[in-house]
NULO-520172 format. One line per 10 residues: number of its first residue (from 0); their letters; for each residue y, z, x of C-alpha. Coordinates in steps of 0.02 Angstrom, whole numbers, always signed. Each point is the difference from the previous one (the first is absolute). Layout:
NUM) a) Y,Z,X ~ ... .
END
This chain:
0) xxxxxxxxxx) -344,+56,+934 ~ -63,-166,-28 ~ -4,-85,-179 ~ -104,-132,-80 ~ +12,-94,-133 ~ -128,-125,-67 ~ -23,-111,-180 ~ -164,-60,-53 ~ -97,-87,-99 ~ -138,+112,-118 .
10) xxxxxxxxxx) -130,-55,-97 ~ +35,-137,-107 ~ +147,-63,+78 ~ +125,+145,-46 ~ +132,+40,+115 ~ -38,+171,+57 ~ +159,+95,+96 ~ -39,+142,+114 ~ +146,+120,+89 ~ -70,+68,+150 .
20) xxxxxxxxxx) +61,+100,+127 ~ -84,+52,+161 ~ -48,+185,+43 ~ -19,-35,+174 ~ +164,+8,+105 ~ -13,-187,+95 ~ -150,-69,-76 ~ +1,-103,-149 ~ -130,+55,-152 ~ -139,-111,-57 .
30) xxxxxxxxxx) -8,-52,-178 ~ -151,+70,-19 ~ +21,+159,+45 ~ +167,+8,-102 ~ +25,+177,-103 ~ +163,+50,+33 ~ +163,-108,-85 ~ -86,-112,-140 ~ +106,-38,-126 ~ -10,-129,-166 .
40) xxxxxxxxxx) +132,-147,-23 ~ +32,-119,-124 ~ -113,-167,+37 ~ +128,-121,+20 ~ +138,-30,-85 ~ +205,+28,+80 ~ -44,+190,+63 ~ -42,+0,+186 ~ -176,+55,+37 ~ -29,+184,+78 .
50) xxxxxxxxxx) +10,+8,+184 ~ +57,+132,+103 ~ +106,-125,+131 ~ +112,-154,-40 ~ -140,-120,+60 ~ -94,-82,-148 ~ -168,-109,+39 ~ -66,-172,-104 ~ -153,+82,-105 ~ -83,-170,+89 .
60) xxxxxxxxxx) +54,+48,+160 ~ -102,+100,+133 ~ +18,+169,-15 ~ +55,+142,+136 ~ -148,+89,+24 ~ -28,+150,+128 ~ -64,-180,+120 ~ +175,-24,+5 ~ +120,-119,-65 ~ -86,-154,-105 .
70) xxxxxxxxxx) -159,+60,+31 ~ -111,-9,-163 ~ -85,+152,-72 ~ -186,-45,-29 ~ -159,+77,-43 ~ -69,+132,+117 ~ -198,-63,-31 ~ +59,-195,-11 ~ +116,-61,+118 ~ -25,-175,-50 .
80) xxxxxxxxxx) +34,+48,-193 ~ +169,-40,+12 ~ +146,+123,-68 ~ -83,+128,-109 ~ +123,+46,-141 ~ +49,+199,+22 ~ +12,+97,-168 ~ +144,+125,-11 ~ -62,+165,+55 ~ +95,+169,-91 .
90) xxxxxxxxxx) +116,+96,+118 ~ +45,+199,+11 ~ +91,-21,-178 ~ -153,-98,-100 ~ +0,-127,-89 ~ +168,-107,-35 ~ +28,-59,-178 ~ -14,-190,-42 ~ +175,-90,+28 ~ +76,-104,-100 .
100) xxxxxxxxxx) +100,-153,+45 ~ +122,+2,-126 ~ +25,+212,-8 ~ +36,-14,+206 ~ -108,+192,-54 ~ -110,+15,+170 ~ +7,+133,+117 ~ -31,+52,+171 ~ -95,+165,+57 ~ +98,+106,+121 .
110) xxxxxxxxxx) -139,+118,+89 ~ +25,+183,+23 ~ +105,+50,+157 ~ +142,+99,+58 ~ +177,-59,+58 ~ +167,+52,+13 ~ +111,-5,-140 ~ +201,+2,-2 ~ +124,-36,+155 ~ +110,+84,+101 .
120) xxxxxxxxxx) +109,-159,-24 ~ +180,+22,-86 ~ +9,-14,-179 ~ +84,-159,-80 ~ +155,+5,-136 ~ -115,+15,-170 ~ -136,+55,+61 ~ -72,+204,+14 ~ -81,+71,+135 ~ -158,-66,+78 .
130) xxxxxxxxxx) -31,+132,+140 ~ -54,+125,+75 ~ -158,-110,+77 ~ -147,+68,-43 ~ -190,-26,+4 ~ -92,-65,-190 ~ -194,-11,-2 ~ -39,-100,-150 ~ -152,-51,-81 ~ -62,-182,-40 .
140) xxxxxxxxxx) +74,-92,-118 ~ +13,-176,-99 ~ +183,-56,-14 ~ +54,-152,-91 ~ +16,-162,+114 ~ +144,-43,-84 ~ +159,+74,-124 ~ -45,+10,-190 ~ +26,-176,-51 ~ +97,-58,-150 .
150) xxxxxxxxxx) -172,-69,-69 ~ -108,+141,+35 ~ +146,+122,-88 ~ -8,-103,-160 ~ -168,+22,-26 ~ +38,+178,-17 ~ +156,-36,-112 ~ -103,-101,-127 ~ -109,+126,+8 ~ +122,+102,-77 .
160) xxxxxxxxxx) -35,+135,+146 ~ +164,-69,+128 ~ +188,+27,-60 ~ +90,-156,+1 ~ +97,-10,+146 ~ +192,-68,+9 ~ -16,-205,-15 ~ +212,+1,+76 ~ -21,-129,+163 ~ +187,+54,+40 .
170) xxxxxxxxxx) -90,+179,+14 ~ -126,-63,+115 ~ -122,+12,-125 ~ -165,-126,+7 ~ -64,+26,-164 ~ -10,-115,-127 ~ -42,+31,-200 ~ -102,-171,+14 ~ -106,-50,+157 ~ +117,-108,+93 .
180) xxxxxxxxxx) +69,-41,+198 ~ -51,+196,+70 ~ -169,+40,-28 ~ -33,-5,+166 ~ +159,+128,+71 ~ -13,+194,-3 ~ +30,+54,-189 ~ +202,+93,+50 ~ +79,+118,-135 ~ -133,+110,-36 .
190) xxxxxxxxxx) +16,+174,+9 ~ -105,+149,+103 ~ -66,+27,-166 ~ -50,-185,-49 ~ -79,-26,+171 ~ -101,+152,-19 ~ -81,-32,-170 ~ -33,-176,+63 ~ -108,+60,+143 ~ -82,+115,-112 .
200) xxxxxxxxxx) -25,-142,-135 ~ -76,-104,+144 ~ -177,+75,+0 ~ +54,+184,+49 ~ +106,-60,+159 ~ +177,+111,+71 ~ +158,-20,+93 ~ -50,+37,+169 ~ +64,+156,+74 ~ +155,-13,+117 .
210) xxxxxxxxxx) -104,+35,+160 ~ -138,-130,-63 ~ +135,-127,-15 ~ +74,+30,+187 ~ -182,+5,+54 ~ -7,-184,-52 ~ +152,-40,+59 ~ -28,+71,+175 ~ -191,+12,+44 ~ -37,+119,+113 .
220) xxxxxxxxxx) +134,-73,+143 ~ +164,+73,-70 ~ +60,-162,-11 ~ +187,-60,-66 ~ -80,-143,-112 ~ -167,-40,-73 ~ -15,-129,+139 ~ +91,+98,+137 ~ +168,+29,+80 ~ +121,-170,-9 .
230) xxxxxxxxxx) +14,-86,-163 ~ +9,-196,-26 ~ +20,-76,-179 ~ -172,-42,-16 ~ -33,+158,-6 ~ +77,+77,-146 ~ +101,-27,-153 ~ +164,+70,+71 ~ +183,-42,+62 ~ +3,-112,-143 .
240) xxxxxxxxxx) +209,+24,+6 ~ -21,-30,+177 ~ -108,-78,+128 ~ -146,-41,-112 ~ +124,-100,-142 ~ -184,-82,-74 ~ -2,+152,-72 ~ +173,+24,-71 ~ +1,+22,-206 ~ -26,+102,-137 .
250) xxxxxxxxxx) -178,+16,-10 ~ -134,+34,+145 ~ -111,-112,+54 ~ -208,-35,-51 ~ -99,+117,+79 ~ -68,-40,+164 ~ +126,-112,+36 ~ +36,+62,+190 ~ -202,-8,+41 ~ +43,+49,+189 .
260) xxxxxxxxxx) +65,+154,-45 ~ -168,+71,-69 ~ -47,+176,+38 ~ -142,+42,+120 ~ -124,+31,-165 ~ +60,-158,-87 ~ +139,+49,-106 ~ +155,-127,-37 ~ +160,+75,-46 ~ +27,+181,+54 .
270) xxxxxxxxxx) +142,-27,+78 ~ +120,-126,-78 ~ -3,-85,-173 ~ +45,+140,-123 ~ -5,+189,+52 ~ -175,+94,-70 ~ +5,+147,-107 ~ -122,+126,+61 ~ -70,+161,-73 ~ +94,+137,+92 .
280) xxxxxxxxxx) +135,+96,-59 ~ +140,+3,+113 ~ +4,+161,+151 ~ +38,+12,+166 ~ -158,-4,+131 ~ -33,+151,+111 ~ -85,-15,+173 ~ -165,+82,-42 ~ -165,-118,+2 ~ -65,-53,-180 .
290) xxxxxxxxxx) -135,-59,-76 ~ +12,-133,-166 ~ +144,+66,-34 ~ +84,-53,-164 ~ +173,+77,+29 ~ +91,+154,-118 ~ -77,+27,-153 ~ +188,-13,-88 ~ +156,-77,+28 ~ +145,-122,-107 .
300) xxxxxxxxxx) -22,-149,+105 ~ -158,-104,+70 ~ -9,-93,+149 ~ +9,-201,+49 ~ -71,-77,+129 ~ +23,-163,+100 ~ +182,-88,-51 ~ +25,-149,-91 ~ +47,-192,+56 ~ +179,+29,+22 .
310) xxxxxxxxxx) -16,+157,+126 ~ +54,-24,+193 ~ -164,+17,+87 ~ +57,+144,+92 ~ +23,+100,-180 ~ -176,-67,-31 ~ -122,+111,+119 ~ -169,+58,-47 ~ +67,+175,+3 ~ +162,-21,-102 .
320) xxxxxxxxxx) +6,+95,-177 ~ +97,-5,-130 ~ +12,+108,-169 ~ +25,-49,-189 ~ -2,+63,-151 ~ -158,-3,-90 ~ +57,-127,-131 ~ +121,-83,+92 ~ -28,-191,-9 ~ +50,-132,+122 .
330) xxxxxxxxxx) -67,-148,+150 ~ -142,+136,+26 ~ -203,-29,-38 ~ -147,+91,+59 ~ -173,-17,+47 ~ -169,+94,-50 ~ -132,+112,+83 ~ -183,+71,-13 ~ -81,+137,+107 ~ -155,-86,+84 .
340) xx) -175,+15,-81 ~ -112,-24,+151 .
END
């Protein structure tokens, strides 16, 4: 499957970022015609722009268009009009909220579609089981680009909405009683409970269900990573007591910060960086074929997703789970979700 990615320039000037992915096994998809993977992204600023490879173009450069690479996209009626600016155009989730810069609060749509979930793969030391295989039609979905900031959570603190998380560095806690140094990283310390009411205080958003989280994190090729089947430090904030030492420390890095790692729909982060809270309680998976499933209905311990900058990248697979308690607190964040409104 081929993928796309393209920045532009809209109507008066702004930088307008469009994720795009083709449809069309070997053939790349016009900008125009573009419906499928459009996602929102801060304009500007330290986060890396939405793309759905590790390629990112000048906004001044020419863009790939289905002419291939370089050529220009211009208007159908007026050849000679020069580059015609293209206006983002709603995918299968509808319309994407309004980033902003500082929050690091976009998101990507992941469409509707059916993959397998879990491995046959042996289970690490620490972690619970993550097979049988079996097959998980979902439906569309947003899903934040990026872990709940330190920023965006304190808007919800002052608020007087979001519990205080722990401020203890030594902890591997990011948050700070005063805006400081780690606005910018994944808010750690916050409990299953915290993370929930923040989502909810965030215009009606959720955890995302454990399946809707290994969706992201696998598309609909099963694979071991985001971005596929090797890892490279680039990739993902991991090994940091290891091969990837820039990312040794107490604290994880800002978000985004291992751009070439990004999933297929434009999301930074899901594997590596701090391990993701999601809404499931913790049970075993049977082999039977499910539809948006959202996992038992009880349980004493909810599920994590996606390990944290000091994990071996062989603990850190798209399939990997772990469990917590509810209110346990540690170097764990989360992201939010929203069912699609087409």
């Amino acid at each position: 499957m081929s993928r796309a990615a393209a920045q532009i320039r809209g109507l008066g000037g702004g930088l307008v970022a469009l994720a795009i992915s083709s449809a069309c096994s070997g053939e790349a998809f016009r900008l125009s015609e573009a419906s499928d993977r459009i996602g929102s992204v801060p304009d500007g600023g330290d986060f890396p722009a939405l793309v759905t490879n590790s390629s990112q173009h000048d906004a001044d450069a020419p863009l790939d268009g289905a002419g291939g690479s370089g050529s220009s996209i211009t208007s159908d009626t007026d050849a000679d009009a020069g580059p015609v600016p293209v206006l983002p155009q709603f995918g299968p989730c509808g319309e994407p909220r309004s980033p902003s810069e500082a929050l690091a609060d976009a998101e990507v749509c992941v469409p509707a579609g059916s993959f397998s979930m879990g491995s046959s793969a042996a289970t690490k030391a620490g972690y619970v089981a993550h097979g049988p295989p079996h097959s998980v039609t979902l439906s569309a979905y947003f899903l934040d680009a990026y872990e709940v900031t330190v920023a965006r959570y304190r808007r919800c603190v002052d608020a007087g909405t979001c519990t205080t998380p722990g401020v203890n560095p030594v902890l591997s806690c990011s948050y700070t009683l005063e805006p400081a140094a780690h606005e910018r990283h994944p808010v750690t310390c916050v409990s299953w409970e915290s993370a929930r009411d923040f989502c909810t205080w965030d215009a009606g958003r959720r955890l995302p269900s454990e399946a809707e989280w290994e969706r992201a994190a696998r598309d609909d090729s099963g694979s071991k990573y985001p971005w596929g089947e090797t890892f490279a430090c680039d990739q993902a904030v991991l090994a940091g007591a290891g091969q990837c030492s820039q990312y040794a420390g107490q604290l994880p890095q800002p978000v985004g910060s291992a751009p070439a790692g990004a999933s297929r729909d434009g999301a930074f982060d899901l594997v590596g960086n701090a391990a993701e809270w999601v809404a499931d309680w913790f049970g075993g998976y049977g082999a039977t074929s499910l539809t948006d499933p959202t996992g038992p209905g009880t349980g004493s311990a909810r599920i994590q997703r996606g390990a944290g900058w000091i994990t071996p990248p062989a603990d850190a697979t798209s399939y990997a789970r772990r469990a917590e308690a509810p209110a346990a607190s540690g170097s764990f964040s989360f992201r939010c979700a929203r069912a699609a409104q087409p």
